[in-house]
C-alpha positions as CSV (number, residue, x, y, z in Angstrom):
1,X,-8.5,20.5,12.6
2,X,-6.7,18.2,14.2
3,X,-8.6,15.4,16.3
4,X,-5.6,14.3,18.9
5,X,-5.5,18.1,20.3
6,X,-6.0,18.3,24.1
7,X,-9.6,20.6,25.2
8,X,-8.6,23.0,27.9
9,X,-11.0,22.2,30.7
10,X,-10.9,25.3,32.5
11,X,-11.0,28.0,29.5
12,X,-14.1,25.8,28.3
13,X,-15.9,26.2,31.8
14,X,-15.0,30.0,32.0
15,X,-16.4,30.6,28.5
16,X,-19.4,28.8,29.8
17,X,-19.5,31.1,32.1
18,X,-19.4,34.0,30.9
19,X,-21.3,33.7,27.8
20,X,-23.9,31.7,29.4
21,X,-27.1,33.9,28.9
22,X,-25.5,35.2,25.5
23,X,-27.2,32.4,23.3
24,X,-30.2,30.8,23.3
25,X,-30.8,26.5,23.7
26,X,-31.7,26.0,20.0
27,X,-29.4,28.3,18.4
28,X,-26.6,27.0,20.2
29,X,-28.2,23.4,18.9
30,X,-27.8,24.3,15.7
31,X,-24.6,25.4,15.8
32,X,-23.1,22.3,17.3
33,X,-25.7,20.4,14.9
34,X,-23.7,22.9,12.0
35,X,-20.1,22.1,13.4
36,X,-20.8,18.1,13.5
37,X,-21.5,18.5,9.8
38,X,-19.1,20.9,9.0
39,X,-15.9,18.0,10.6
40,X,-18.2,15.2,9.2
41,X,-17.8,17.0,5.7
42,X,-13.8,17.7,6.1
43,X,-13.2,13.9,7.7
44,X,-15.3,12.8,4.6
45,X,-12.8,14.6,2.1
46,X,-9.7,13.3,4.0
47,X,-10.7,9.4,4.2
48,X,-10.4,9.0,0.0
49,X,-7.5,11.1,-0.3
50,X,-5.6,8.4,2.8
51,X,-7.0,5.4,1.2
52,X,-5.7,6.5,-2.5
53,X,-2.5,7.3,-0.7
54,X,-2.5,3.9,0.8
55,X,-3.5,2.0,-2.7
56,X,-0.9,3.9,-4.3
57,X,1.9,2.9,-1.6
58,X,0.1,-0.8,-1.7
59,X,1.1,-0.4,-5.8
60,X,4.1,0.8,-5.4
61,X,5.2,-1.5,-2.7
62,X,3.8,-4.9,-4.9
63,X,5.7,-3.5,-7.7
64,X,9.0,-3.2,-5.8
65,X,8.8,-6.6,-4.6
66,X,8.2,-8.1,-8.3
67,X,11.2,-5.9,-9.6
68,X,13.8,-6.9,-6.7
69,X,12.8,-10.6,-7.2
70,X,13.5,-10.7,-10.9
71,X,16.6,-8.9,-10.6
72,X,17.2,-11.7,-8.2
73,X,16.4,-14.4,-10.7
74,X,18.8,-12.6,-13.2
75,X,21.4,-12.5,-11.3
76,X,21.0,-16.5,-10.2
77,X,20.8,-17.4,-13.9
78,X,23.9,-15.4,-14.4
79,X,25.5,-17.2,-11.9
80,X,24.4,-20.6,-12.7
81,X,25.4,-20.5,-16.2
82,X,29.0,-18.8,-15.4
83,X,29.2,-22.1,-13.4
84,X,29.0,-24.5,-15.7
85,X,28.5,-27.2,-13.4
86,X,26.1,-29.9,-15.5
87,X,23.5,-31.9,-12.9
88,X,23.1,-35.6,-13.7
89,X,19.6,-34.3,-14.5
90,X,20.5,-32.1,-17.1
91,X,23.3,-34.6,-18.3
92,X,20.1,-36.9,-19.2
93,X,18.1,-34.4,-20.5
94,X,21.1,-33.7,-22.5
95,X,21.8,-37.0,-23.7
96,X,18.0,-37.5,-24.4
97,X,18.3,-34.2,-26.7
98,X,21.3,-35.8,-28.7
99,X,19.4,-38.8,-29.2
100,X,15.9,-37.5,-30.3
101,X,18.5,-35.0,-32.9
102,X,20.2,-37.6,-34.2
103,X,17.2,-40.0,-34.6
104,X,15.7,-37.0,-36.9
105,X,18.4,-36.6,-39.1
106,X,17.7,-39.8,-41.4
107,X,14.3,-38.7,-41.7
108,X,15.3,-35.0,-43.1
């Protein structure tokens, strides 16, 4: 069943036609009434299926962005420490380290 297919105007009006006296007002009520549920039912069944396709692209998506952005983070750790260039911040920090070390020394 596929919902974007084009209705043939004239084969619809010569089947009229033809098979106008063939079926009665209320059987042919019940039969579109019987079709309508019949797509209702299939659209029904395809709508979960699409949106546990989606969630699962969603997933999979999220979870590609999280592993591209640590690799990212790995490699610009790896490349900050092969630089070895020290900030004045982490010179203090340093120096602050030393100090606090050699200040517990005596005590040990």
């Amino acid at each position: 069943m596929n919902a974007g297919t084009k209705k043939n105007t004239e084969v619809d009006e010569l089947l009229r036609k033809a098979l106008a006296d063939d079926l009665p007002a209320d059987v042919a009520a019940g039969m579109r009434r019987r079709i309508a549920n019949f797509r209702a039912a299939k659209m029904a069944d395809v709508a979960p299926v699409h949106g546990r396709r989606a969630a699962a692209w969603a997933w999979l998506f999220r979870r590609s962005v999280w592993a591209a952005l640590s690799i990212l983070l790995l490699v610009a750790g790896i490349l900050l420490q092969g630089e070895r260039a020290s900030s004045p911040l982490a010179d203090r920090i340093s120096a602050i380290k030393t100090q606090y070390a050699v200040l517990e020394m005596p005590r040990r």
